[in-house]
C-alpha positions as CSV (number, residue, x, y, z in Angstrom):
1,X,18.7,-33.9,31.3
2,X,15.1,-32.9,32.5
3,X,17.1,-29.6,33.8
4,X,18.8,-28.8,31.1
5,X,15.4,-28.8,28.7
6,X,13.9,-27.0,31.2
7,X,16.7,-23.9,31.1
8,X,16.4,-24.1,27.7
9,X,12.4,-24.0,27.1
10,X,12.4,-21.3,29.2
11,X,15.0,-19.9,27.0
12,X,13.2,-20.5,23.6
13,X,9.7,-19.1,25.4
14,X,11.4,-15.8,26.1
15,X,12.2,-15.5,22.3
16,X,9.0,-16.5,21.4
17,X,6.0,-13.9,20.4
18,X,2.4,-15.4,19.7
19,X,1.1,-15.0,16.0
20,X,-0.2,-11.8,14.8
21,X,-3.9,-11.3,15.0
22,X,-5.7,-10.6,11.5
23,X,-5.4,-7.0,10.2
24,X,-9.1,-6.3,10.5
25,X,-9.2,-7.0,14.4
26,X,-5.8,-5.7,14.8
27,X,-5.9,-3.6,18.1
28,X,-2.3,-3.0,18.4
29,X,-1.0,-0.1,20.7
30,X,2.3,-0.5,19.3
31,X,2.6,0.8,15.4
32,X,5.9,-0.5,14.9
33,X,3.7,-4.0,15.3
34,X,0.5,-3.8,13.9
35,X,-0.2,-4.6,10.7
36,X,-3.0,-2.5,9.6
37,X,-1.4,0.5,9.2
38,X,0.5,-0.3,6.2
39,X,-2.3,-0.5,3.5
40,X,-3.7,2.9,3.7
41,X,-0.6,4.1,2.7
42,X,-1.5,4.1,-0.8
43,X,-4.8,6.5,0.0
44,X,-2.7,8.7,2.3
45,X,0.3,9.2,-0.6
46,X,-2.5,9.9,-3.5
47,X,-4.2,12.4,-1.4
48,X,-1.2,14.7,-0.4
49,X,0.6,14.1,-3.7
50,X,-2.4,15.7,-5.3
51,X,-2.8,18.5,-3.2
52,X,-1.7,21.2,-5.3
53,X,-1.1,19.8,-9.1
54,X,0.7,22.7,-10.8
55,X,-0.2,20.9,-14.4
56,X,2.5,22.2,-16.6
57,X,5.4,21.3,-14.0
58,X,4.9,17.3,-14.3
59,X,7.3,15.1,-15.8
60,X,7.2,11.3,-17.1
61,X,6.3,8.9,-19.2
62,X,2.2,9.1,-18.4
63,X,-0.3,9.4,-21.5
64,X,2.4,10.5,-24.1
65,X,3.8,9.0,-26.8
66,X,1.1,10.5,-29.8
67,X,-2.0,9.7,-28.3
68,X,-5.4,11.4,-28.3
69,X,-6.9,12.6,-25.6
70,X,-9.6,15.3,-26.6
71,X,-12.5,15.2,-25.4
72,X,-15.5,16.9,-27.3
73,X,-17.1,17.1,-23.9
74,X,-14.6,18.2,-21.7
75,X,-15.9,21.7,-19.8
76,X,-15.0,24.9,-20.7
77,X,-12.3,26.4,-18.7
78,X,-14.3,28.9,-15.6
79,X,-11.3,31.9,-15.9
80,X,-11.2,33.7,-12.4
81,X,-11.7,37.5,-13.3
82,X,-12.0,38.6,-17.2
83,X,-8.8,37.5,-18.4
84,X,-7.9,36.0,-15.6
85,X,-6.5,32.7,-14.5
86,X,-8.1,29.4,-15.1
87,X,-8.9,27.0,-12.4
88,X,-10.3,23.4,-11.9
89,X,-10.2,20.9,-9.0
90,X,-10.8,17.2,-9.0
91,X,-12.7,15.5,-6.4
92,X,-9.4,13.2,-5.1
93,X,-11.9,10.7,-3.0
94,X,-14.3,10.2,-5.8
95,X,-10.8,9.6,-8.3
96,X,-9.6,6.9,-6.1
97,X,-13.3,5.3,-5.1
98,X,-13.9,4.9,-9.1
99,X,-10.3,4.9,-10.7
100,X,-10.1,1.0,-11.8
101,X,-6.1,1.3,-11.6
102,X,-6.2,2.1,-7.7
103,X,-8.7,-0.3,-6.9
104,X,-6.8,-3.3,-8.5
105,X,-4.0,-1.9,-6.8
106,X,-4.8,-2.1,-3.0
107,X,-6.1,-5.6,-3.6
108,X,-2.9,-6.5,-4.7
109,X,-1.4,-4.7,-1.7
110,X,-4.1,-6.8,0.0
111,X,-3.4,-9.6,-1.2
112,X,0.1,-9.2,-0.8
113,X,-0.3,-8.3,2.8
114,X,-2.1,-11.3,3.4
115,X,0.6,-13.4,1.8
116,X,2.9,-12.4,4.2
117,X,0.8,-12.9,7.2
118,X,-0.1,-16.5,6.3
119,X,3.9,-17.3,6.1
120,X,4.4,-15.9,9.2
121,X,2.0,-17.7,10.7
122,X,2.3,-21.1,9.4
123,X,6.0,-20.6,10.3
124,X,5.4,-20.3,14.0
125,X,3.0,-22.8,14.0
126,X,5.5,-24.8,12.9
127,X,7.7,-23.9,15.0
128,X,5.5,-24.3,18.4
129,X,4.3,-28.0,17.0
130,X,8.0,-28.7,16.6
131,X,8.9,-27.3,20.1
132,X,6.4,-28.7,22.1
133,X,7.0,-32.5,20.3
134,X,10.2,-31.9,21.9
135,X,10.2,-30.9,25.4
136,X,7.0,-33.8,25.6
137,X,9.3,-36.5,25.1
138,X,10.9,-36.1,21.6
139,X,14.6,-35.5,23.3
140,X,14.2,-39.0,25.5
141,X,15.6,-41.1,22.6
142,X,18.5,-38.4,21.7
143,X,22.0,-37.8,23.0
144,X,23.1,-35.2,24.8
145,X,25.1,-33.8,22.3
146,X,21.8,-34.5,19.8
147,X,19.8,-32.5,22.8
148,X,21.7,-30.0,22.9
149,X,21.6,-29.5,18.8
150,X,17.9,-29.3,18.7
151,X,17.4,-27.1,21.3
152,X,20.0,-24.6,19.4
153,X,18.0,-25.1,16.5
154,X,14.7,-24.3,18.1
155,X,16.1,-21.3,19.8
156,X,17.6,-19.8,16.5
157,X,14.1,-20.5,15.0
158,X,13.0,-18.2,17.6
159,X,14.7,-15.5,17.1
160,X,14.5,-15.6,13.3
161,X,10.8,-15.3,13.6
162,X,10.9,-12.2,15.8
163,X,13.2,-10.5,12.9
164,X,10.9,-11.9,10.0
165,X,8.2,-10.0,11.5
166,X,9.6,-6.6,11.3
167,X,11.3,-7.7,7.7
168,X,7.7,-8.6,6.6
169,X,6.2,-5.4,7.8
170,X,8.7,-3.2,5.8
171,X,8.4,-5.1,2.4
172,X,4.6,-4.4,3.2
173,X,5.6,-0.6,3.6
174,X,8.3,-0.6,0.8
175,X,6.1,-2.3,-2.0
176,X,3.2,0.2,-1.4
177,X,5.0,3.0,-1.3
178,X,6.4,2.0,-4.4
179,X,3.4,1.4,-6.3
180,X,1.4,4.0,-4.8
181,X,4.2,6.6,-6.2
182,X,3.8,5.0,-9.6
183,X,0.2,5.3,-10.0
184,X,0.3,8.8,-8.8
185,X,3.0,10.2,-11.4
186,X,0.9,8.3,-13.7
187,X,-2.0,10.1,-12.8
188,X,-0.2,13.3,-12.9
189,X,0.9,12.5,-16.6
190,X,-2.1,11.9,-17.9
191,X,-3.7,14.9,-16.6
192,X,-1.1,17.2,-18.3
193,X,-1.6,15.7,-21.3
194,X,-5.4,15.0,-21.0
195,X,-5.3,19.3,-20.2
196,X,-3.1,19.8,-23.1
197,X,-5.5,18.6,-25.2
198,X,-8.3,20.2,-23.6
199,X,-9.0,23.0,-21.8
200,X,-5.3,23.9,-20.9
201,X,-6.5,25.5,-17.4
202,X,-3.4,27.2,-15.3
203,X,-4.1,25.4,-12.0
204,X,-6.3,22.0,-11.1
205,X,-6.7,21.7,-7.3
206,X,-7.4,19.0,-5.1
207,X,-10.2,18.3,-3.3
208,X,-11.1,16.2,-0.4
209,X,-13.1,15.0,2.2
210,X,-10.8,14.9,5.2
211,X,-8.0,17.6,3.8
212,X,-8.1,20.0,1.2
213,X,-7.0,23.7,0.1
214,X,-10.4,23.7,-1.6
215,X,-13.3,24.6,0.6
216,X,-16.2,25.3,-2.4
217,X,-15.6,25.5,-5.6
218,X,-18.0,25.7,-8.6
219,X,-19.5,22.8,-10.1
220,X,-18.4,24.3,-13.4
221,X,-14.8,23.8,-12.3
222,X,-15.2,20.3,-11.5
223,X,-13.9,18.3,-13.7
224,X,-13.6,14.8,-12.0
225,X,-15.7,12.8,-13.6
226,X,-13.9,13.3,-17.3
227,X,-10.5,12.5,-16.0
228,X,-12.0,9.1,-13.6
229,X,-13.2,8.8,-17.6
230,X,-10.1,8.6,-19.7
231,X,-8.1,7.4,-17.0
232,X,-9.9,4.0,-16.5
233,X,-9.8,4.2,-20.5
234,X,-6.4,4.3,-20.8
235,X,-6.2,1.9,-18.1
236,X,-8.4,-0.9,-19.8
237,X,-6.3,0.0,-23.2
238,X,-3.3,-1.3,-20.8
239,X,-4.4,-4.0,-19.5
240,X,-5.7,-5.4,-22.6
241,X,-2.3,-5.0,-24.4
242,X,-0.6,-7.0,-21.9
């Protein structure tokens, strides 16, 4: 009997992969594995999803519906040229540093994360209390047949915990993809509208710390802080009708 535990701990072990370490001090080398690649998705999609924002090209559901966006202190459109084309650019770090929307966001992505972390865990913890109860003595009082049962179990336990980690990671990567391309078309909506109502410029641009078709660009065609404005407006209008 001792034998036969023995070929099967050594069985269950081989199976067996020691808990995740908390995003912050995750060192991974491997990225299918580590965790804390997954929640900067939603800065990464923003950022190259705003990159060029040809205004009058966006579809969706966004700020329309009858409501007013003017602004009596919106700039005045900076035409390139007499007669020529009018350009802005928003700032897209400052938008998602102040935009209330995408901060409550990645803590629930955060949070979310998180939940999924502690389940793995407590799972395995679970399962290494149950497995080392056993091969200390817990199969002594059990048939063979009864042995050979648990030790099945605990081996399927196992394995399931190696797939749940990969399952957990792509529900990670599937939910913030999701709601990172739903805040974005919403931000894309209500800039259309909010320009509609405004200074109707051609083109608004992108602009960013670490990637950006904008080098300079004149303070006058900045126009970041209005839209970080009315967004977080609209935003609190939302969340107080829910």
């Amino acid at each position: 009997m001792e034998e036969n535990i023995t070929n099967q701990e050594e069985q269950v072990i081989n199976n067996i992969e020691e808990p995740k370490q908390e995003v912050e001090s995750c060192e991974c080398k491997s990225e299918k594995k580590c965790g804390c690649k997954y929640l900067p998705i939603v800065n990464c999609i923003l950022l190259v999803g705003l990159i060029l924002l040809y205004i009058f090209h966006f579809t969706g559901i966004g700020a329309k519906g009858g409501k007013s966006l003017a602004n009596a202190d919106a700039k005045a459109p900076v035409a390139v040229g007499e007669g020529g084309v009018k350009i802005a650019y928003i700032n897209t770090d400052t938008l998602m540093a102040k935009y209330q929307y995408a901060i409550d966001l990645q803590k629930q992505l955060k949070d979310f994360q998180t939940a999924k972390e502690n389940s793995y865990k407590q799972q395995m913890a679970q399962f290494q209390n149950d497995y080392q109860a056993y091969v200390q003595g817990g199969g002594e009082k059990m048939t063979l047949s009864q042995q050979q049962a648990k030790e099945k179990e605990l081996t399927d336990r196992a394995n399931r915990l190696q797939s749940l980690e990969g399952e957990y990671a792509q529900q990670i990567t599937e939910k913030t993809m999701q709601e990172s391309e739903k805040m974005t078309q919403a931000v894309y909506n209500f800039i259309r509208e909010y320009n509609a109502q405004n200074q109707q410029f051609d083109i608004i641009l992108s602009k960013s710390f670490s990637s950006s078709p904008v080098l300079y660009g004149n303070e006058g065609m900045n126009i970041t802080d209005e839209i970080v404005k009315g967004l977080n407006e609209e935003y609190a209008k939302v969340k107080e009708n829910k």
